[in-house]
C-alpha positions in Angstrom: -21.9 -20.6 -5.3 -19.2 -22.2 -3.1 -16.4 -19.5 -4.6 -19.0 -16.8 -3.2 -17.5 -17.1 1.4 -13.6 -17.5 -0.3 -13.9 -14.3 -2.0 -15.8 -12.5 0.6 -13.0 -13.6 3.4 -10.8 -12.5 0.6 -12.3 -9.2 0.5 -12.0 -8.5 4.3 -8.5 -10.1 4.0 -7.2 -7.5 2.0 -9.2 -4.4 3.0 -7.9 -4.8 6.4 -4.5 -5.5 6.0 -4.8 -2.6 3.7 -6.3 -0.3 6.6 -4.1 0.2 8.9 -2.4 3.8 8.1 1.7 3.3 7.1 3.8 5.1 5.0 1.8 3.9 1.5 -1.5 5.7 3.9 -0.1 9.1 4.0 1.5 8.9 0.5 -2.2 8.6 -0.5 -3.3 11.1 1.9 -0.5 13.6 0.5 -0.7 12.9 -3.3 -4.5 13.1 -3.1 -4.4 16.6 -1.4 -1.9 17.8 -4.2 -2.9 16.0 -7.3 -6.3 14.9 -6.8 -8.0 11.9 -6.2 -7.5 9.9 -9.2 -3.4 9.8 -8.8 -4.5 9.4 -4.7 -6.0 6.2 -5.5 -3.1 5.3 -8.2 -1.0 5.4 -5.1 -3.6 3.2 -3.6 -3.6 0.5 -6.6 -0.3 0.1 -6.7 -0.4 -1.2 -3.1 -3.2 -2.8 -3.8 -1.5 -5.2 -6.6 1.2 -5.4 -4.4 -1.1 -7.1 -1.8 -2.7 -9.0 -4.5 0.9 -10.8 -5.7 1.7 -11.4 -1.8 -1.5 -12.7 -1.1 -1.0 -15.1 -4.2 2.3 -16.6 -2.6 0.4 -17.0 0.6 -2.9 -18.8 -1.2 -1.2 -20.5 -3.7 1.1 -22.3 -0.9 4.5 -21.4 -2.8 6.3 -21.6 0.0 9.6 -21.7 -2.0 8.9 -17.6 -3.2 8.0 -17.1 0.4 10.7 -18.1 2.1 13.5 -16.3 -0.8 11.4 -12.8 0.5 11.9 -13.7 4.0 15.3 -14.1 3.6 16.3 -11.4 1.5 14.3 -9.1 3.6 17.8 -7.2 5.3 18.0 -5.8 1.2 14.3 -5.2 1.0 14.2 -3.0 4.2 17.4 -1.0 2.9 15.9 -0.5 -0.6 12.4 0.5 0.9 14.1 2.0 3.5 16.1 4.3 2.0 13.0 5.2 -0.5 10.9 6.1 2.1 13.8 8.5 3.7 13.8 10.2 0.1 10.3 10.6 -0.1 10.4 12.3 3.2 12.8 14.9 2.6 11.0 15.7 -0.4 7.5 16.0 0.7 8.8 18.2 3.8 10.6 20.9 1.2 7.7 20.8 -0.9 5.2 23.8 -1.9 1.8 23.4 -1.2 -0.2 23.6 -4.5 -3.0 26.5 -4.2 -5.7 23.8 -5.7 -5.4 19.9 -6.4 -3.4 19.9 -9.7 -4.7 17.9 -12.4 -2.4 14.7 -12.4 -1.4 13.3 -15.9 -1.5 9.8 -16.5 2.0 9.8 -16.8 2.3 10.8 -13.0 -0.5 8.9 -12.3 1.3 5.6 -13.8 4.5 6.7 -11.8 2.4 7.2 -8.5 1.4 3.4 -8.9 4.4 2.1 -10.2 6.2 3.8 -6.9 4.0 2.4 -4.5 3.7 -1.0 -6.0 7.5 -1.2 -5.9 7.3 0.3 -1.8 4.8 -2.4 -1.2 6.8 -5.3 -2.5 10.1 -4.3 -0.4 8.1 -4.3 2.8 8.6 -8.4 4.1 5.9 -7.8 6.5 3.6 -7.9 3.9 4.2 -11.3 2.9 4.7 -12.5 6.2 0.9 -10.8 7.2 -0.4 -12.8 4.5 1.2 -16.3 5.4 0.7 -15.3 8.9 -3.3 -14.7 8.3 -4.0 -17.8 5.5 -2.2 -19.6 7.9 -4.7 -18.7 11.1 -7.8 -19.4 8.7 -6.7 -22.5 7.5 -6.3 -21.3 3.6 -2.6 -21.1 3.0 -2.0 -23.4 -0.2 -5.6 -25.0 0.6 -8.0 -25.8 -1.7 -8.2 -26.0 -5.3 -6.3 -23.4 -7.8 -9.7 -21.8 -8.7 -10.2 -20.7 -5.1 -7.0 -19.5 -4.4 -7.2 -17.3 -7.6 -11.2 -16.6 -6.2 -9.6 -15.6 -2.7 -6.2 -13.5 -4.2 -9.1 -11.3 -6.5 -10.8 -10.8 -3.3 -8.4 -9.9 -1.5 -7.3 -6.7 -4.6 -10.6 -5.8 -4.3 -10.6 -5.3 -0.8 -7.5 -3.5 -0.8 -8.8 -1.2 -3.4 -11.8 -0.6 -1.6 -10.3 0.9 1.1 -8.2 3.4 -1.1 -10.6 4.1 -2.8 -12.3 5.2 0.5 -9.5 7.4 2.1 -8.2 9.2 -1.7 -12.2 9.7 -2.0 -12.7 10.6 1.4 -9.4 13.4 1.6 -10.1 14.2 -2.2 -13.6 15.5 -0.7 -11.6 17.7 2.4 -9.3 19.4 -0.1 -11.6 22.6 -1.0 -11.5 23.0 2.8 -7.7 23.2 3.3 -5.7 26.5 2.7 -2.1 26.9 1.7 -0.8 27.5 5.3 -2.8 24.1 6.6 -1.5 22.3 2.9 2.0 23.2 4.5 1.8 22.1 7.7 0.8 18.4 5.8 3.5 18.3 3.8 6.1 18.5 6.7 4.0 16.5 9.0 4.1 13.8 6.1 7.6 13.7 5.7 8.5 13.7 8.9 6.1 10.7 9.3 7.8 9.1 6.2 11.1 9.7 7.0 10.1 7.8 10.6 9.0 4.8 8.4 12.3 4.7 6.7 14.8 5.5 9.6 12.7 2.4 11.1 12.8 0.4 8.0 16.7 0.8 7.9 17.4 0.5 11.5 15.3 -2.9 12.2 17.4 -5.7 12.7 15.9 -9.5 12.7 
């Protein structure tokens, strides 16, 4: 099946521009220790989606989306920015829950829709993707079946590796006490309020 190496590459794409830990990394890691690991890997999907629309720009070559991003990126730092800087401040004031609170699916939908919109205003997502089709040779290459074959691959990659971290920190969470649950919340926003004071005070 000649689709079979596009989504594999695909796959790897997305899990490892996925991997690297940033601010959407410890949102996971914070929202799985609180609420679980199903709204843990909601954070993760809504990243994950994120990648997917980005890498379809890149695959499907449309250059013309691309480049708008790129140049309204200033805006897109200062949203994201700014978001980041609020999530910060209220992860570092939060309580630490005495057990993993049962998210609802209403929380769970807001976890994804949050981190979906976080992904989308971070232009050096896009620009990873054009940057890596570009290196392989795969950036608006090919037909319109393999780009769509290559853009699922590259979701499920990026799913795959949330669901490996919310999975793996969901499994820690019985081993974590209130005062140790503390010490992550303000360790997490501080972290996340470094993301968005760098976010806001990157210049191009």
């Amino acid at each position: 099946m000649i689709e079979l190496p596009v989504f594999l590459r695909g796959i790897a794409i997305g899990f490892s521009i996925a991997a690297p830990v940033g601010p959407i990394g410890v949102l996971c890691i914070r929202r799985t220790l609180v609420e679980g690991r199903a709204t843990g890997l909601a954070v993760g999907l809504g990243a994950a989606v994120a990648d997917a629309v980005y890498g379809a720009i890149a695959g499907f070559g449309l250059t013309a989306v691309s480049s708008l991003l790129v140049r309204q990126q200033g805006w897109l730092r200062l949203a994201g920015g700014l978001f980041l800087c609020y999530l910060g401040v209220r992860t570092f004031v939060a309580r630490p829950a005495e057990r993993a609170a049962g998210g609802t699916g209403a929380g769970r939908l807001g976890a994804f829709a949050s981190t979906f919109g976080l992904t989308l205003t971070n232009p050096a997502t896009i620009l990873s993707f054009v940057a890596v089709f570009a290196g392989l040779g795969i950036a608006g290459a090919g037909s319109w079946r393999e780009a769509g074959v290559l853009v699922a691959g590259v979701f499920l990659g990026s799913a795959l590796w949330w669901l490996i971290l919310s999975g793996t920190v969901g499994a820690l969470r019985t081993r974590l006490d209130a005062a140790i649950l503390r010490r992550v919340n303000r360790g997490a926003g501080l972290v996340l309020l470094a993301f968005g004071a760098a976010a806001l005070a990157w210049r191009p």
